[in-house]
N, C-alpha and C positions, 0 to 999 in steps of 0.2 A: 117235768123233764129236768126243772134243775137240780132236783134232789140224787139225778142219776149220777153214782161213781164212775169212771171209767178209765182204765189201767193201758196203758198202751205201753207194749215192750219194744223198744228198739228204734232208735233215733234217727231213723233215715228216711229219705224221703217219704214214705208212705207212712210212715209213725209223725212227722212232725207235721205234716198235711195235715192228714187226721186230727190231730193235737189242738191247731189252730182253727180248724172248721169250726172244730167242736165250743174251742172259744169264744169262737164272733157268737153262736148262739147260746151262749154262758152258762154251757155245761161244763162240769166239774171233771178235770180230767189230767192224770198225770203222765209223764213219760220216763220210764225209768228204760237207761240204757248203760251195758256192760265195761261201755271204753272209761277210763277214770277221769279224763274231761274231754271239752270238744274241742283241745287240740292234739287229740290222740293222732299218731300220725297212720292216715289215711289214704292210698294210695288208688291209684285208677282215673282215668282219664275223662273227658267231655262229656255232658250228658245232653242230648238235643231235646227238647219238650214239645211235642206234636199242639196242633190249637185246639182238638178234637180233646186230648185225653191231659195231660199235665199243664200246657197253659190254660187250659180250662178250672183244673182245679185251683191254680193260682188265681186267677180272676175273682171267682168265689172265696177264695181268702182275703182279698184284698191288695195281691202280693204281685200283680203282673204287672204292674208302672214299671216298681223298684227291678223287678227280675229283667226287661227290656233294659234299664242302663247298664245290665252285666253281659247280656248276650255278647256274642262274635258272631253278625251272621256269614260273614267269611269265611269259617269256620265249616259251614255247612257243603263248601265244594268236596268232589271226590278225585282220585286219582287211580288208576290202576295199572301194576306193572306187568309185566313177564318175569321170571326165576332170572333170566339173563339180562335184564334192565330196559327192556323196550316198551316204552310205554303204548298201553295198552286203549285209553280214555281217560280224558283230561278235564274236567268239566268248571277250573279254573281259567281253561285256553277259551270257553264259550263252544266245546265241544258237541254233539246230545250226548246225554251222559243218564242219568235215571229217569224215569218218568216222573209226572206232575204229582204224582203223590206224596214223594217226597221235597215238594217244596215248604217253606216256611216253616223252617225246622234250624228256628237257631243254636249254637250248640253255648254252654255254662261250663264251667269247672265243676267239678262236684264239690270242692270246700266252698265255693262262692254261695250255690245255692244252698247247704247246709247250714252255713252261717247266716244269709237271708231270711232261713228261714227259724231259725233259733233267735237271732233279737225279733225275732216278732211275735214268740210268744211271751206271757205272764210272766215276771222272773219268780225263780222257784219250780217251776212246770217239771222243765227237764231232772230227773236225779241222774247222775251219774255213776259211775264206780256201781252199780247196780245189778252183779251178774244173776241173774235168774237158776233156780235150782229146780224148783215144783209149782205148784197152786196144788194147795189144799182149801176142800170144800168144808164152810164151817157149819152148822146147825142150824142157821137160818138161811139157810144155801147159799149164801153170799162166798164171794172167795178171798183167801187168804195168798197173798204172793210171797215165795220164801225165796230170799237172797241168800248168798253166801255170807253175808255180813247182816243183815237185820228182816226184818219180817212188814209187812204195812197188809193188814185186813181191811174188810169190810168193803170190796167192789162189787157192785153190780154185773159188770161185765168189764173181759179181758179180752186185748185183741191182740194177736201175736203178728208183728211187724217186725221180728228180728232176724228177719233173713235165712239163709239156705237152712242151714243145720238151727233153726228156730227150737228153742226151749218150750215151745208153749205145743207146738205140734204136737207130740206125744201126748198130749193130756186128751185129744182125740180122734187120733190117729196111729198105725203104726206103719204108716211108709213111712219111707226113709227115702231122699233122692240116690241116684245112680250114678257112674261114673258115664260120660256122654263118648265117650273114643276120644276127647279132644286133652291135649295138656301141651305144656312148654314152660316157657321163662316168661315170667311178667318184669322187662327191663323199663328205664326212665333214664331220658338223656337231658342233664340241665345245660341249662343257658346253652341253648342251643345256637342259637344268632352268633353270639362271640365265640367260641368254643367249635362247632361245626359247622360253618357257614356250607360245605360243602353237603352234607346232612338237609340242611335247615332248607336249602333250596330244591332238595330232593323231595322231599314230605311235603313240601308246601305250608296254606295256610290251614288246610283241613284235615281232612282223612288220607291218607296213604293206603293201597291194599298193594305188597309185593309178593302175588300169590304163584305158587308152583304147583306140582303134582301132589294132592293132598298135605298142603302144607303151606302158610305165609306167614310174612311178616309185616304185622299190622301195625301202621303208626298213627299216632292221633295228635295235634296238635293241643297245646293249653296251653290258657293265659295267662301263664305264672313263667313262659319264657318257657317251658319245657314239653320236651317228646314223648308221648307216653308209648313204647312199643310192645308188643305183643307176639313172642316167639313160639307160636302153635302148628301143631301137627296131629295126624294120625297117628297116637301110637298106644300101644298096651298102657293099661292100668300102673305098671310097674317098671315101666320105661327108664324112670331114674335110677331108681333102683337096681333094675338088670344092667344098665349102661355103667354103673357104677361113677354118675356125677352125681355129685351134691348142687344141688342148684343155688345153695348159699355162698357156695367160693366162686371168689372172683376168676378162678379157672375155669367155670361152667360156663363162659359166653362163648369161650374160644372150643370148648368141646361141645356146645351144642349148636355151635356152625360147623363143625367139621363133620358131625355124623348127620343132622337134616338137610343142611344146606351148602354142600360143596358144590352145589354149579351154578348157584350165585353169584352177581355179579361182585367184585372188591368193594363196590359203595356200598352195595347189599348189605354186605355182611358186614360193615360199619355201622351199619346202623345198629349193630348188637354189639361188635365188638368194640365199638366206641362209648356206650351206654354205662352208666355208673354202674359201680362193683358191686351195690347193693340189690342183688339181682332178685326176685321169688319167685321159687317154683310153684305152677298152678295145675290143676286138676280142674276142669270143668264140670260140672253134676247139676242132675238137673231131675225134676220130681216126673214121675209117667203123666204124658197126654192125657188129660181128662181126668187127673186127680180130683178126687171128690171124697167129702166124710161125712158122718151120720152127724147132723145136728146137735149142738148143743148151747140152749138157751141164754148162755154166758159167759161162752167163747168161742171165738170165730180169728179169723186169717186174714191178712191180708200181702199183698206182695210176695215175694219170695220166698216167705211163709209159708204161700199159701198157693205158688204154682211157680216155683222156681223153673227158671229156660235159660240158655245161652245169650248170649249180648248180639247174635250177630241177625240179628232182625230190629235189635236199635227200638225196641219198643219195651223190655222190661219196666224201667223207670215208669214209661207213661201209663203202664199198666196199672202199678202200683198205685202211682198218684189216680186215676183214674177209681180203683177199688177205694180211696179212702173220700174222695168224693161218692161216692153212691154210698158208702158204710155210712159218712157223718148225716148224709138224706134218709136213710133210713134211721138211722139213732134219732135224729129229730121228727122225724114222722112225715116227712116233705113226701107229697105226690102219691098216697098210697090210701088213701081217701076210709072210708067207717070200714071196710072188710080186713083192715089192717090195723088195726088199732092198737094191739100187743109188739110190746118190743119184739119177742121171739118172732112172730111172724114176720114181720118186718125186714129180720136177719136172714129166717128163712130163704124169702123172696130175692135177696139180697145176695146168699152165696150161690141158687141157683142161677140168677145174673152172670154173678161174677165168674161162673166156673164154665161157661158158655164163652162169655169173654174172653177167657185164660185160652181154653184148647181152639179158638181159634187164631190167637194169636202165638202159643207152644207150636202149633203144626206148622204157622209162615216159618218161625225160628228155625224149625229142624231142616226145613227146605232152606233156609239162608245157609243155614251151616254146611248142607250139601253143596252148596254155590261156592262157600270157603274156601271147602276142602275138597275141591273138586279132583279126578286124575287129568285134566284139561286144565287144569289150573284159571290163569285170571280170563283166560278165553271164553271159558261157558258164560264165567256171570257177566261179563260184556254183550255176549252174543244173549243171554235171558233179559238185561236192561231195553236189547235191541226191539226184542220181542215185544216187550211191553209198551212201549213207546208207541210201536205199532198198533197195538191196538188197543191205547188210550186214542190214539188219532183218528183212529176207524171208529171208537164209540161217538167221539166229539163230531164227527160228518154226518154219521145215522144221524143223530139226534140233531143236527140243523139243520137234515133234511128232511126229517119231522116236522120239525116246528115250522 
């Protein structure tokens, strides 16, 4: 196993995972990723790590002390409004607020854990500036990876960790993700403490949902002092376009509250219209439920890659990390005993796992996202937390009246 190459494309969480698994069992393994270095600037908000799926594969790395002195788990309360500012559950007040499933779900910045986890591999490991173009297969079937700027042969196997629109998917596959109905402004309100205190005590220390009739405005808390908010809605494909804003001008906060959100409350729409100018328009996309492709001995998927979903089921990241925990147990041949002997098989075994995994986790997502974008707005997914609570409490009585 040490003589095994292994090409890992795309520097984020599920490629650096990977990267490092691979290391503690001193496999040969590089990470080439597109950004020119790792302080390309990178934007998006908290990521919370379930124990099941992402602190588990930190564990296994070695990485879960250090990742607990970064946590906020303050971070993990939630808050929900009404369109007109009535708060809806509060789960900072000691409210009930979601079930017990999502407890122990601290939330990280996303540069924190990135950085975490890039001083912890080999220096050298990661290349950078590294935009992927093809993989060509050479004569000894080994592959050859072509950049826009240089070439590196001779891998055994290549795993494509580069996210939605992944480079390495087409070499065996030809879906393509879709557009999901969802898009808006992806705003960031700094120094929010000094600057909007008025803001800053809206949002709290966690999550904010200020949801309306297929439509809110999502705030997230980070530990860099800043709001990360999220202006989504229902609407076409071409929404910008037809409306004729640019999402790039600093006029687009003021016109994309006056066409989604005029019965917002004035703090509401603060929260956009107070948000820095450097504003990005987003599109949401997302690969079909139960994406699946025909094998191939030498390259495989993982993450967003490999079953790209919407954020609002709060488990992509864990997923990812999770596939690159089972990918590096199968690279090393952990738990799969004499009928599994062959790396191919191994992989085999490995995507039908993980793509079991995926669509059951894509199908929560798509139901989160119905709860988002509800015509009831923050009232359903209140009244569906209520539900569940309900009968988390009813399973936990059966079951002690069992025993």
């Amino acid at each position: 196993m040490t003589t095994l190459n292994v090409a890992v494309i795309g520097a984020g969480p599920a490629g650096l995972t990977l990267a490092k698994l691979l290391q503690r069992a001193f496999i040969k393994c590089n990470v080439f990723e597109r950004d020119v270095d790792r302080h390309a600037k990178n934007r998006g908000g908290c990521l919370d790590l379930h124990t099941d799926s992402g602190q588990l594969a930190l564990k296994e790395a070695g990485l879960l002390e250090e990742f607990k002195k970064l946590v906020r788990p303050e971070g993990e309360t939630l808050r929900i409004f009404s369109s007109n500012g009535t708060i809806l559950m509060d789960e900072s007040r000691g409210e009930p607020g979601r079930p017990g499933e999502f407890a122990d779900r601290p939330e990280i910045d996303r540069t924190q854990l990135r950085d975490l986890m890039l001083d912890s591999l080999a220096p050298g490991t990661v290349h950078f500036n590294s935009k992927l173009v093809k993989i060509h297969t050479q004569e000894n079937s080994k592959l050859t990876l072509v950049f826009d700027n240089h070439e590196k042969p001779d891998f055994d196997l290549v795993v494509g960790a580069d996210g939605a629109w992944s480079k390495v998917r087409p070499s065996i596959s030809d879906t393509e993700p879709f557009y999901s109905g969802i898009a808006g402004l992806d705003c960031r309100i700094s120094d929010v403490d000094a600057k909007h205190p008025n803001l800053s005590a809206h949002v709290g220390q966690g999550m904010c949902l200020n949801l309306g009739s297929n439509k809110g405005l999502m705030c997230q808390r980070n530990g860099d002092g800043t709001v990360q908010l999220y202006a989504f809605a229902r609407v076409p494909v071409d929404w910008f376009s037809a409306s004729g804003i640019d999402p790039t001008h600093p006029d687009a906060r003021r016109q994309v509250v006056d066409a989604l959100y005029p019965e917002y409350s004035d703090l509401q729409k603060a929260l956009v219209l107070d948000s820095d100018p450097d504003t990005v328009g987003r599109q949401l996309y997302m690969l079909p439920v139960g994406f699946q492709w025909s094998h191939n001995p030498r390259i495989t998927l993982i993450g967003d890659a490999a079953h790209l979903m919407n954020p609002f089921a709060g488990v992509g990241v864990n997923v990812a990390m999770k596939d690159s925990l089972e990918l590096a147990h199968a690279i090393m041949g952990e738990g799969t005993g004499k009928d599994s002997s062959l790396l191919s098989e191994r992989l085999v075994k490995f995507e039908v796992d993980m793509w079991a995994r995926a669509k059951k986790n894509a199908e929560a997502t798509v139901m989160y996202q119905d709860l988002f974008f509800h015509e009831r707005g923050g009232i359903a997914m209140v009244e569906y937390f209520a539900k569940r609570r309900e009968e988390e409490q009813r399973s936990q009585s059966n079951g002690a009246k069992n025993s």
